[in-house]
BALOBA-1460 file (C-alpha; in Angstrom, 3 decimals):
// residues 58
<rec num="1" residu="x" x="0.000" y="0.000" z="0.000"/>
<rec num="2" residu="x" x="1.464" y="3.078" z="-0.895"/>
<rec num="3" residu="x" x="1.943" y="6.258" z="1.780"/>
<rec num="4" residu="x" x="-1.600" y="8.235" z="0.819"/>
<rec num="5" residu="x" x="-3.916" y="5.234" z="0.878"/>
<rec num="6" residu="x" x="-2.424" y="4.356" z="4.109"/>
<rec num="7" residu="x" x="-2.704" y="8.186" z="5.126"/>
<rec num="8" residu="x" x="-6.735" y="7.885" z="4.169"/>
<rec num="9" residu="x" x="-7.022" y="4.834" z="5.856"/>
<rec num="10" residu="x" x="-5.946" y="6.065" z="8.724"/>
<rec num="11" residu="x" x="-7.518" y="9.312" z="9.131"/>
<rec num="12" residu="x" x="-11.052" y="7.150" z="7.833"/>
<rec num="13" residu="x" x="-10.682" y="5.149" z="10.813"/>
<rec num="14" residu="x" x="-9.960" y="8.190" z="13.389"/>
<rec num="15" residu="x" x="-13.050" y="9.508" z="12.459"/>
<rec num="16" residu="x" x="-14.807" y="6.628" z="12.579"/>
<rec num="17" residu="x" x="-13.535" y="6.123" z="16.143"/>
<rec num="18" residu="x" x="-14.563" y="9.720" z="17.375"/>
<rec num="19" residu="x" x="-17.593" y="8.707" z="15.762"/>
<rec num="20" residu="x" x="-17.914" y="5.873" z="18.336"/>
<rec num="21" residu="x" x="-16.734" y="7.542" z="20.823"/>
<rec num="22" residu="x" x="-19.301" y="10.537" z="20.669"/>
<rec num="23" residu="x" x="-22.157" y="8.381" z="19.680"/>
<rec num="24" residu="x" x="-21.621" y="6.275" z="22.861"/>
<rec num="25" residu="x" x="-21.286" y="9.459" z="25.226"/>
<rec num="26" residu="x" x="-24.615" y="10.414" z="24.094"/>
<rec num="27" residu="x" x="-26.418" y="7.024" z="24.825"/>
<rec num="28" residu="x" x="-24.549" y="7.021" z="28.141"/>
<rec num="29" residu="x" x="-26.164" y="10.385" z="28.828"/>
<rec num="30" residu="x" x="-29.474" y="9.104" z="28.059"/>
<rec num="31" residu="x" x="-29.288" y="6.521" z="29.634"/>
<rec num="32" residu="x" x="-28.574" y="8.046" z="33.104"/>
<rec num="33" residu="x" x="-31.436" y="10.359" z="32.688"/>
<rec num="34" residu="x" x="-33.946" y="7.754" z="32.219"/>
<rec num="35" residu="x" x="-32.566" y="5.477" z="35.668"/>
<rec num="36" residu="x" x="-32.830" y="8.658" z="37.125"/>
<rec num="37" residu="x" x="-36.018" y="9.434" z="35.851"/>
<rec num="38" residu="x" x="-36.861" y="6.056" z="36.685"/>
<rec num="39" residu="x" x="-35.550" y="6.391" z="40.142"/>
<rec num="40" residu="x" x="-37.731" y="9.294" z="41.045"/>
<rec num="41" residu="x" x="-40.452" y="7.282" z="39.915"/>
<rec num="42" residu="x" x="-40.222" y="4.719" z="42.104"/>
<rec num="43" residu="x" x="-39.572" y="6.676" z="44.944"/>
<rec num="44" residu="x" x="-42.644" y="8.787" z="44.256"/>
<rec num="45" residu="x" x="-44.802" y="5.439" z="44.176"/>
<rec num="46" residu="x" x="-43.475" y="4.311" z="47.595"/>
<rec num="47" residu="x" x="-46.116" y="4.296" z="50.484"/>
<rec num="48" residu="x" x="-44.192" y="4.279" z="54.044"/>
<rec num="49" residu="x" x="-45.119" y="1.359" z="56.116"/>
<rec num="50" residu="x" x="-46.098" y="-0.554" z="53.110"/>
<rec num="51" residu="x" x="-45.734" y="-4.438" z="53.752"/>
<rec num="52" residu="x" x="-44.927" y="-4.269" z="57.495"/>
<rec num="53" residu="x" x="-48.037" y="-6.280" z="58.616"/>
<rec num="54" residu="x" x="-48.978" y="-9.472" z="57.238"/>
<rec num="55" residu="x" x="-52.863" y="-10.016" z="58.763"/>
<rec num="56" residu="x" x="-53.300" y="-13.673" z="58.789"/>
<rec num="57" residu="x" x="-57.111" y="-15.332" z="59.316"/>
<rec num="58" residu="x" x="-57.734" y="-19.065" z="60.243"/>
């Protein structure tokens, strides 16, 4: 291979790692919002004292 097809090749695959890179930041960020989003959720569903007595008949 001469010198500028292995010069394209390489810049092609720099991009195509800061590609990566970038894309995979972004789904990191979403995904934090939504556990948190998720998390505040379930908090806001929680009812204190919820499953502390068990009433038993015979």
């Amino acid at each position: 291979m001469d010198i500028s097809g292995l010069s394209v090749s390489m810049s092609t695959s720099s991009i195509n790692t800061g590609l990566e890179i970038a894309m995979l930041s972004k789904v990191l960020d979403s995904a934090e919002i939504a556990g948190e989003a998720l998390n505040e959720m379930m908090e806001a569903v929680a009812i204190p004292g919820l499953g502390e007595n068990l009433d038993i008949r015979v």
